[in-house]
N, C-alpha and C positions, 0 to 999 in steps of 0.2 A: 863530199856529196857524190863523186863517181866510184868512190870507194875502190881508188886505186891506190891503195895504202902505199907501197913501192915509190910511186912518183910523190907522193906526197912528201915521203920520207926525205928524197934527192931536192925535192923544190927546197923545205924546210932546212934543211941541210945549208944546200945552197943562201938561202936567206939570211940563215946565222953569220955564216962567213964573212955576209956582205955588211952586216950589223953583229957583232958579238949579244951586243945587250940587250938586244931585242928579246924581253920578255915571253910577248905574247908568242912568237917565231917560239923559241923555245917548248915552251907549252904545247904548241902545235905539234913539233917534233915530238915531244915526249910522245903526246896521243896517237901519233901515225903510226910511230914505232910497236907500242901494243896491241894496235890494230894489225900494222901487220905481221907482226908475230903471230896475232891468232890465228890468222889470214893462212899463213902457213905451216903451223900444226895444224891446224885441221886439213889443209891440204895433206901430210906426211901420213895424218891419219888416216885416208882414205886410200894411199896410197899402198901403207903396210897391209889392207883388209883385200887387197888386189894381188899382194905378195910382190910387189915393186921395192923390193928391200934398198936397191941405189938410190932411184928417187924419192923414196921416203926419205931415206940419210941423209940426205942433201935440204929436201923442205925442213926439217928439224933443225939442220944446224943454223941454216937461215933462221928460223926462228929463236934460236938458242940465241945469235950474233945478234939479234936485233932488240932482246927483251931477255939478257941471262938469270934474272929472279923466278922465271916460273920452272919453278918443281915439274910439273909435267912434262915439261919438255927434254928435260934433263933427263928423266927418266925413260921417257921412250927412245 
């Protein structure tokens, strides 16, 4: 709901730990992850239209590490 994908992703994380089997915890993670993956391509993208070529690299790769199946991201 605050849409701070990042901590989500660390709570989630953290939850699993504490519970492996925790489904729902899982799920959750999955979904944080893709959020904020988008979360940060499109930061990257805003960034490369700026000509911040470092911080763009770095928003992508975060998103790359967070969500490595999106094609787009791999490609920028």
């Amino acid at each position: 709901m605050q849409r701070d994908y990042d901590l989500a992703v660390v709570e989630y994380t953290r939850a699993l730990q504490e519970d492996p089997g925790d489904r729902d915890a899982q799920l959750a993670l999955d979904r944080a992850k893709m959020r904020a993956a988008q979360a940060h391509y499109a930061e990257g993208r805003r960034l490369s239209r700026l000509s911040q070529w470092e911080a763009a690299l770095a928003e992508y790769q975060i998103a790359h590490d967070l969500n490595p199946t999106v094609g787009d991201v791999a490609r920028e």
